[in-house]
Structure formats: structure tokens, C-alpha cells
GUMARRO-437354 format. One record per residue (C-alpha): residue in one letter; x, y, z. Coordinates in steps of 0.2 Angstrom, whole numbers, padded with zeros to 4 digits, always signed. Example, Ala and Ser with C-alpha at 12.3 -4.5 7.8 and 13.67 -1.06 7.14 Angstrom:
BEGIN
A+0062-0022+0039S+0068-0005+0036
// end
This chain:
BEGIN
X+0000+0000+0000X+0015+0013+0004X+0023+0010-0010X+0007+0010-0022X+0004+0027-0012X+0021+0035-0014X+0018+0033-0034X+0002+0041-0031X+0008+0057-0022X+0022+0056-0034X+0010+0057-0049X-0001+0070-0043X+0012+0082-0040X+0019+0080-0055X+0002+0083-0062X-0006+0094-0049X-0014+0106-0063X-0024+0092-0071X-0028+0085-0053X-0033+0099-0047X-0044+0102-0064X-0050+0084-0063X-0058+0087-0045X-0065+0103-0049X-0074+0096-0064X-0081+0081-0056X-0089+0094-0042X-0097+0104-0056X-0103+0088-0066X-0110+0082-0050X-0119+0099-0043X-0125+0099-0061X-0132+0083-0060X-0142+0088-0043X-0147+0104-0048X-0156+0093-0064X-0162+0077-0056X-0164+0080-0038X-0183+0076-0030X-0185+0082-0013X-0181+0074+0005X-0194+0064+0015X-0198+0068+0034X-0202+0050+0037X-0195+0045+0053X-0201+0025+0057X-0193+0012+0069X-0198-0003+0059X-0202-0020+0074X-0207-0006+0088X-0222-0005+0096X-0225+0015+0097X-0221+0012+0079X-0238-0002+0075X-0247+0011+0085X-0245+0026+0074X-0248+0014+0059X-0264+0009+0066X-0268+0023+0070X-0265+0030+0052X-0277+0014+0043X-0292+0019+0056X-0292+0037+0058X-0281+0043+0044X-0284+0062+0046X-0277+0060+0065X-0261+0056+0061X-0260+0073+0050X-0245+0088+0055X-0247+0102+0065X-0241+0118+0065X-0240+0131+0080X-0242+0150+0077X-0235+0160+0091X-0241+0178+0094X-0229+0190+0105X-0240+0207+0109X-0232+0223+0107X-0223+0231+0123X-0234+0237+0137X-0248+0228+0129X-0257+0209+0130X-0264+0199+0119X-0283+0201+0128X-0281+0220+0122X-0295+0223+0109X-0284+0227+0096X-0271+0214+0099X-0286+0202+0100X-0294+0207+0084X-0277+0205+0075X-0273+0188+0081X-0289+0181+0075X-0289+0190+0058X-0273+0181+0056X-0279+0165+0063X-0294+0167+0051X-0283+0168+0036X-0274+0152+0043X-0290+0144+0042X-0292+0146+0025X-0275+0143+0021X-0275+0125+0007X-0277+0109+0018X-0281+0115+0034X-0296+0103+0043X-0293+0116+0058X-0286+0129+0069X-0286+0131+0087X-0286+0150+0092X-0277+0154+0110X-0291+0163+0115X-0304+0145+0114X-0289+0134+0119X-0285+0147+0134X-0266+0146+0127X-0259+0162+0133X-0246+0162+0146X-0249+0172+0164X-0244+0187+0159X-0255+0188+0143X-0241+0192+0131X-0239+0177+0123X-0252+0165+0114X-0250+0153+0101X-0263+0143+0087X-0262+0125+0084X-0265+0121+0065X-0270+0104+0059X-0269+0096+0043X-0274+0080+0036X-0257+0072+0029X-0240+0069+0035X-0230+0083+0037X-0219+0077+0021X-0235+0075+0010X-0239+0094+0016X-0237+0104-0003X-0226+0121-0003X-0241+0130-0007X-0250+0126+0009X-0231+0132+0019X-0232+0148+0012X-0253+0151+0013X-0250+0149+0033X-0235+0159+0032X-0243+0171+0025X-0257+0172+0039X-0244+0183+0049X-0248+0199+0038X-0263+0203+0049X-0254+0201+0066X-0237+0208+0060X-0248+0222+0054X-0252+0227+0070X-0238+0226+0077X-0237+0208+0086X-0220+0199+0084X-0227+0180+0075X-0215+0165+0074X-0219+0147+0069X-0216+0130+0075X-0221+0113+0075X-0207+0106+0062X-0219+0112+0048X-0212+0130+0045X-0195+0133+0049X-0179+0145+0049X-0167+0142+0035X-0154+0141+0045X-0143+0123+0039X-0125+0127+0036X-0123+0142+0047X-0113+0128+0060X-0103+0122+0047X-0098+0140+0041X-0094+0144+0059X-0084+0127+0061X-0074+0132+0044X-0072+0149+0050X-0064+0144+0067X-0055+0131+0059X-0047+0139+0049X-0041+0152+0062X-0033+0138+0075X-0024+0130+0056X-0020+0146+0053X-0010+0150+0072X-0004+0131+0070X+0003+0130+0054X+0009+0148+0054X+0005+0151+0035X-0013+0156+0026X-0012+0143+0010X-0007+0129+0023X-0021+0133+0034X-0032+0132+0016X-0027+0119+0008X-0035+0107+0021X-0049+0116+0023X-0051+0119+0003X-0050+0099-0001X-0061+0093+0015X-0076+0105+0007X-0075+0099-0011X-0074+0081-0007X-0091+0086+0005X-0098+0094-0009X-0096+0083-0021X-0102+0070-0008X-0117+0078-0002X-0122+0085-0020X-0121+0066-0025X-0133+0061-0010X-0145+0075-0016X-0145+0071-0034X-0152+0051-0028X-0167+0057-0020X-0174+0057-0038X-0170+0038-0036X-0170+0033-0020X-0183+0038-0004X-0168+0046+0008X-0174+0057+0024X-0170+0074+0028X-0154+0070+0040X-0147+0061+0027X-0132+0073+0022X-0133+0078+0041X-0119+0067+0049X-0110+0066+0032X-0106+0086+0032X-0100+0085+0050X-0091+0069+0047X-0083+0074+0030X-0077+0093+0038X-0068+0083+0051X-0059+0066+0044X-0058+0078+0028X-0049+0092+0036X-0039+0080+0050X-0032+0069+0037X-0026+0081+0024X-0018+0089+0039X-0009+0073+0041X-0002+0074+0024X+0002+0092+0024X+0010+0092+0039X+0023+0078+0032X+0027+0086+0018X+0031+0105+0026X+0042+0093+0037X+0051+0084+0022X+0054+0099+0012X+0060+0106+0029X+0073+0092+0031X+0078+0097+0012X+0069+0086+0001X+0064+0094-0018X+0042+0094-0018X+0040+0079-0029X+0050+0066-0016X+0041+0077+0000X+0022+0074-0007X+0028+0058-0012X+0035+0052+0005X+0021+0061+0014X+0007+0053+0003X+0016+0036+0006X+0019+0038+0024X+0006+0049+0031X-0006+0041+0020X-0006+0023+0023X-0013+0031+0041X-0026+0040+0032X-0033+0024+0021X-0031+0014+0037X-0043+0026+0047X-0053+0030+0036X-0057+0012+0030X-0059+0009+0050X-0074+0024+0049X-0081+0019+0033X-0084+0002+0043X-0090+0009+0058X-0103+0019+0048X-0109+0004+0038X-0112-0003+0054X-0126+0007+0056X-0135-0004+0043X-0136-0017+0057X-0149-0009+0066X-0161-0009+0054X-0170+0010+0053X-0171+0014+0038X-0167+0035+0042X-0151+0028+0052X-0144+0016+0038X-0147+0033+0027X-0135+0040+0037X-0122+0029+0038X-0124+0026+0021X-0121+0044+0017X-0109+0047+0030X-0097+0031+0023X-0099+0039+0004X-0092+0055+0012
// end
């Protein structure tokens, strides 16, 4: 393996332009290929064999409107005012009537019928109901509710929902911070800005290309939302750790007085027969997921082992 290794590092430095071109063009290709067959993530979470599991499946075959989603619109009055003032009052319920009418609503449950307002009388929420899974909800229905916070917001209230129906787009603002800070301590560490990147650079396309590949299979394959959750965190880390590895053990050789071509060669050899060894080790790991049998966690390893 260190021998086939060294011919590998060898090879790519003396071709790092076409390297470097060949990687760049298989992350295009396959964001490409996403961005033209991609369907959309399921919300399924089921425990196959379990007994809360054969409950909600029950449940669904005899009364299948009461295993619908839900959404929770929360009302924040105005300072120095409550939600039981007149105004406040006839805000709130304009916007829950628009909710009402919103597409696939069976329901909505006011704060002031379901006394849902906390002691001080400043905050309230609304319960709305729908007939289907949250994953079979359409995105029109989303944005009708959405929408029922013109009336409140109108008036001044402060509206927010919940319920794992409407949410915040807020994925990739931990990885961001993670990259950020990241790059800081290589930075400090390696004492040079382009060695603090380069790991950092190669961990995020291999994760691109990863994660965009997992996207583009949802037009195949059913795959839940968490799917390219564990392989983002897992592919920043081993990604950016093992290229450190190598990095680290070249700057070494050249330091010791070896021309780059022997250096990346050595490093690749050395410090790289570590990295296939550990890697391989987490790729198993991961796989072993599959042993458990549910289906969102086998995603997840799945994914995570592909990264």
C-alpha cells in the first residue's frame, strides 16, 4: 500500500494542474447533476419491529386524518400591551382566520378558545392541523400559513412558527462557523494562510461533491431529511484532519531538504497509509449502522461512509 501510495503522491504532484482540474470538474458535473435530477427529502422517521411504531400505523389505517401535521403559530403582543387588548385580539384572530383558509387546513385552534396564553397575557400561540404527513404537506400550503402573519405583524405583534412544519433556513450556518474557526486555530498552528487552506479547501470539495451526489439520488431513492446531516459533520472533520496529516509531512520533508516531488511523495506514502487505514476503519464503523435496521439511520451511515 505505501509503495502504491508514494507513486500516487508522486504522480499528482507532478500533475497537480490536471488534478486539481479533474476534481473541480467532477464537483461541477455532479452539482450539475443535482441541480437537474434532484426530488426532494422525505420527513419519514419510522422504527420498523417497535411498538409505538404499529401504534402510529394503526392509527393511520383507522383514523387517517389523526395522524395529520401540525403547525404552532405563536403571537408576541407589542410592549406594554397583552394579547386580551381589543386590538391585539382582533389581530390575532384575523390572522388565525386567514390560517383557516390557508390549502389543507381541517382546523385551527385560536389561543383565546384553547386558553393558550401564558400568565402574563403576552404570549399566545394557534395550533393548525392538517390531514397528511408533514412530508405530503405541498409548498403552497407552507407559504398560505406563512402568510397568515400579515394581519398580526400588521399590528404590530411579533409571529414565529413552529411545529417542524415552518422553519428558519438556517442549515450550514454551524458548518460555516466550524470552517471559520477552523481555519483560524490551522492558521496559528501552521503559521502560513495557504497551509491553513489547503486542508480546509480539499475537505469542502470532497463534501460537496459527496453531499451533492446524495442530493441528486433522492430522484432515485426515498432518503430522509438527515441524510447529508452526519456526512457534512463527518466529512469537515476526517476531511480536514487527514489532509492535515499529509500536509504536515510534507512541510516537514521539504524542511529536512527534500525537492516537492520526493516530499508529497513520501508524505502521501507515509502519512497516507494512516489515512486509508482510518478512514477504511470509519467507513466500517458507519456501515455498521445498517445493522440496526432503521431505515433513516442506515441513510445516514450510508451517506456518512460515501463522504
Amino acid at each position: 500500500m505505501a509503495t502504491f501510495l508514494y507513486r500516487v503522491g508522486g504522480w499528482a504532484f507532478q500533475n497537480r494542474r490536471k488534478v486539481l482540474a479533474g476534481w473541480l470538474a467532477t464537483l461541477v458535473l455532479v452539482v450539475a447533476s443535482m441541480a437537474a435530477f434532484s426530488g426532494e427529502f422525505s420527513s419519514k422517521f419510522e422504527v420498523p419491529g417497535t411498538e409505538s411504531q404499529q401504534a402510529q400505523d394503526l392509527l393511520t389505517e383507522k383514523y387517517p386524518g389523526a395522524g395529520g401535521a401540525s403547525a404552532r403559530v405563536v403571537y408576541v403582543a407589542p410592549d406594554g400591551t397583552k394579547l386580551t387588548d381589543d386590538a391585539n385580539k382582533a389581530a390575532v384572530m384575523d390572522s388565525v382566520k386567514q390560517a383557516s383558509k390557508a390549502k389543507d387546513v381541517v382546523q385551527v385552534v385560536d389561543p383565546y378558545s384553547a386558553k393558550a396564553i401564558s400568565k402574563d397575557g403576552t404570549i399566545g400561540y394557534a395550533d393548525v392541523i392538517y390531514p397528511m404527513p408533514s412530508d405530503e404537506v405541498p409548498e403552497t400550503a407552507v407559504d398560505q400559513l406563512e402568510a397568515s402573519a400579515d394581519p398580526a405583524e400588521a399590528a404590530g405583534l411579533q409571529v414565529e412558527f413552529g411545529g417542524g412544519l415552518v422553519a428558519e433556513e438556517t442549515a450550514g450556518k454551524s458548518e460555516l462557523i466550524g470552517i471559520m474557526v477552523g481555519f483560524l486555530v490551522l492558521a496559528i498552528t501552521l503559521g502560513s494562510l495557504v497551509a491553513a487552506g489547503l486542508p480546509l479547501w480539499t475537505a469542502m470539495i470532497g463534501v460537496g461533491i459527496s453531499v451533492s451526489g446524495v442530493t441528486a439520488l433522492t430522484a432515485v431513492f426515498e432518503l430522509t431529511e438527515t441524510s447529508t446531516t452526519l456526512a457534512t459533520m463527518l466529512g469537515l472533520a476526517v476531511g480536514i484532519d487527514y489532509a492535515l496529516f499529509i500536509l504536515s509531512r510534507f512541510r516537514q520533508n521539504v524542511a529536512e531538504g527534500m525537492e516537492p516531488k520526493e516530499a508529497a511523495a513520501q508524505a502521501t506514502g507515509t502519512a497516507g497509509s494512516a489515512v486509508v487505514f482510518a478512514g477504511t476503519t470509519v467507513v466500517i464503523a458507519l456501515l455498521g449502522l445498517m445493522v440496526v435496521n432503521i431505515p433513516f439511520l442506515t441513510v445516514m451511515g450510508l451517506a456518512a461512509a460515501g463522504t
